[in-house]
N, C-alpha and C positions, 0 to 999 in steps of 0.2 A: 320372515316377519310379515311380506306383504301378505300370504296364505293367510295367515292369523288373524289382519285384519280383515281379508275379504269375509271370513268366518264370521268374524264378529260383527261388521254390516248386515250379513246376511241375516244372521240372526233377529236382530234390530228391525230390520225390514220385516220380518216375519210376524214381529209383536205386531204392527199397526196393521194387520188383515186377519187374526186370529182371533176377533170376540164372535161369541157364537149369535149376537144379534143383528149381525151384517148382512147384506145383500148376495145374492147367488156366485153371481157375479165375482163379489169380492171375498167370498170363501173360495170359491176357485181359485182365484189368486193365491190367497196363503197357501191353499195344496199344492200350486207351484212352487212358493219358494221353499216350501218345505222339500220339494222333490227336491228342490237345485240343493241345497244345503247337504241334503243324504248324499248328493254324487259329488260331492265338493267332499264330504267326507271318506266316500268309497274310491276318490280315484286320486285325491293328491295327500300325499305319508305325510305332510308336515300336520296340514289341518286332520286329520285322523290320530295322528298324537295327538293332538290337542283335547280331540274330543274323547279318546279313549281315558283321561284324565278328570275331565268332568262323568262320562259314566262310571267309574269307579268309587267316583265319591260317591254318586246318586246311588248305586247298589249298597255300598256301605252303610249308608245314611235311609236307607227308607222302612225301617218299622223306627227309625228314632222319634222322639218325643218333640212336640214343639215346646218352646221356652218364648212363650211371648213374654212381654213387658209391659206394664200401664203406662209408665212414659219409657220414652228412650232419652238418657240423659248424660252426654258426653261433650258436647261442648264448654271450653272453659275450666273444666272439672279436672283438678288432681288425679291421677292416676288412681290413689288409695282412697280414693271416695265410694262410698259402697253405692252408691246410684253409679255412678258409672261403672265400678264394676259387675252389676247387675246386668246394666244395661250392654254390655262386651260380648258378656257370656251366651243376653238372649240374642244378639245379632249372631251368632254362628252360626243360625239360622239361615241366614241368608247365603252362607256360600252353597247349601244342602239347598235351597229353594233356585238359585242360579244352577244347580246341576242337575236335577231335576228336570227343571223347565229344556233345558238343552237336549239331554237325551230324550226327552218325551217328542220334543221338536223331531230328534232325527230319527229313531227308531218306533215312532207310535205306538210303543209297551205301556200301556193303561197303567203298569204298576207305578210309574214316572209318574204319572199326571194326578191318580189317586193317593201319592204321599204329599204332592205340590198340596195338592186340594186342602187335605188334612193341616197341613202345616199354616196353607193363608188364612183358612178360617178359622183358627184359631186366634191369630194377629186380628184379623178383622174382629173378632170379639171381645180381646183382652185393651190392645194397644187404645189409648185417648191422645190424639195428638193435638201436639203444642205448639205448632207455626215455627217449628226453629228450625231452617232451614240445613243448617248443619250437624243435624242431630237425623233431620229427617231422610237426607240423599242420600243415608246408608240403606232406605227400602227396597232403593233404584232394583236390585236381584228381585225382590219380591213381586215389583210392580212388570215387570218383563216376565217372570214365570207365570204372571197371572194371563199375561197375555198372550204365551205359547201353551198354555193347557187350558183356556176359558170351556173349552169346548166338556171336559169331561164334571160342569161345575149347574146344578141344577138352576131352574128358575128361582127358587127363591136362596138357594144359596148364591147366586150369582147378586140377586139383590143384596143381601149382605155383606158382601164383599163391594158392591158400588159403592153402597152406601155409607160405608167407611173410610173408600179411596178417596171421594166425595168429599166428605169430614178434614180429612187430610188437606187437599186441594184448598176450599174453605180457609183452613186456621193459616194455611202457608199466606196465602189472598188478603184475610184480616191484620197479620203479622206486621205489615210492610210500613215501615215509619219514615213516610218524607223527607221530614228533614234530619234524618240520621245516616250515615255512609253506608250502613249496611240497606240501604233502597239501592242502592248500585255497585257495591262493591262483592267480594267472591260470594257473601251471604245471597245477593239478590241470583246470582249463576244456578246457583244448586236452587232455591226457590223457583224460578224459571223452569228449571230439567223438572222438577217435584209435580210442578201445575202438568209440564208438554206432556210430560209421558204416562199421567194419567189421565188425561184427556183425549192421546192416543187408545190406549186398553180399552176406554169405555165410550168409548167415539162420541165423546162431546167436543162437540163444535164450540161451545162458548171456550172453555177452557181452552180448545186448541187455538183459538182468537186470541185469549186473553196472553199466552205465552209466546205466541207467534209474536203480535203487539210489543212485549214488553222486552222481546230477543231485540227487535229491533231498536230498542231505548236504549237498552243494556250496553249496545254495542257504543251506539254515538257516547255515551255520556261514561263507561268504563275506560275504552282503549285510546290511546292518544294516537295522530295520526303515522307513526312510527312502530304500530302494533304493541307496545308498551302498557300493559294494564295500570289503572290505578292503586291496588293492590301488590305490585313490583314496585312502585315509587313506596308506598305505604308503609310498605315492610322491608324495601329493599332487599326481596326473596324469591330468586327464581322458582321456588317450590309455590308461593303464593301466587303466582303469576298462573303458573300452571292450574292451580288448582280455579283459578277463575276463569278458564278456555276450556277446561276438560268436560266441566258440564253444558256450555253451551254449543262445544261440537256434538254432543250427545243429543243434545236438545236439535240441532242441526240436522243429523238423521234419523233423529225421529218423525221429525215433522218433513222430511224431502218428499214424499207423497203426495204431499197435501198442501206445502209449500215450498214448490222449489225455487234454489236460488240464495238459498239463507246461507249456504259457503262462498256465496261471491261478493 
């Protein structure tokens, strides 16, 4: 298991050096971790299964069709509610766009990166997002593939796709109601991951402030000093506990680059 996650670090790392509007410098970089990640993949079997799993989907999956959605609407929602079943169907999306993005990562076959393309700009053109934070940190695959294939995504499709992520960030930003539990509880975690890591992909600085900032609100005003979330008293739910750490360790190494120290 340690293999798997050092994979999945790596990968993670990779997003935040991979927009094609960076510095010499810090494109070199990501051509490094993309080398470390191909020999992390060619020289240890655990993480080579792993990856031979995600390109097998990405093969299977690349002349498929994208299924955006104008909203994505699953929080709250009955199982038999047809917006959420809508919305089920077009996330499947997202496991083809997390596989995608990985093979493209480790093997540089343009054919990964030009089905990734096709599939965000489509989302980038249908999707209207609606600040619901739990609806929205299902994109988390999409918003990492964008930032392990930027490279093969034109000037102004590149704009398009900012300027959507943008949009997203924004409604997450406006969303936030003070004096309601969800400004702190597992809703504000996935909001926080929603703002960092696309503020990573598109190297804004504001945003990567604004998450950076609010990771560390998050933390004083969620976790009691016994590592007990608010959300484990709330619900009395070890599932809900988790699911309010799982984004903000993600949020964690996203931002270690740029802010380390946020795991101590």
């Amino acid at each position: 298991m340690k293999l798997l996650h050092i994979l999945g670090l790596t990968l993670v790392g990779t997003l935040l050096l991979g927009h094609p509007l960076r510095a010499s410098n810090q494109m070199s970089a990501a051509e490094s971790q993309r080398a470390r990640l191909a020999a992390l993949v060619a020289t240890h079997p655990e993480a080579a299964k792993l990856f031979s799993k995600y390109q097998r989907q990405a093969d299977a999956a690349l002349t498929d069709a994208p299924h955006p959605v104008r909203e994505i609407v699953t929080a709250g929602k009955l199982a038999s509610d047809p917006a959420k079943i809508e919305s089920r169907a077009a996330l499947e999306d997202m496991g083809k766009l997390a596989a995608f993005g990985y093979a493209y990562a480790v093997t540089t076959n343009t054919a990964y990166a030009t089905a990734a393309k096709r599939m965000i700009l489509a989302w980038a053109q249908v999707n209207q997002p609606t600040g619901r934070p739990i609806d929205e940190t299902k994109l988390e695959p999409l918003f990492v593939a964008y930032g392990l294939t930027a490279d093969a995504f034109s000037p102004a499709e590149t704009e398009t796709v900012a300027a959507w992520l943008r949009l997203v960030a924004r409604q997450e930003q406006a969303q936030v109601r003070p004096e309601s539990d969800t400004s702190f509880n597992n809703w504000n975690s996935h909001r926080l991951k929603i703002i960092g890591l696309i503020g990573c992909v598109l190297d804004d600085s504001n945003l990567v402030a604004s998450a950076t900032s609010g990771f560390k609100t998050q933390i004083t005003r969620n976790l009691r000093p016994d590592g007990s979330s608010f959300d484990f008293h709330e619900r009395d739910a070890l599932h809900y506990h988790c699911y309010d750490l799982e984004p903000l360790l993600t949020l964690a190494i996203a931002l270690d680059s740029r802010t380390p120290g946020l795991y101590d």
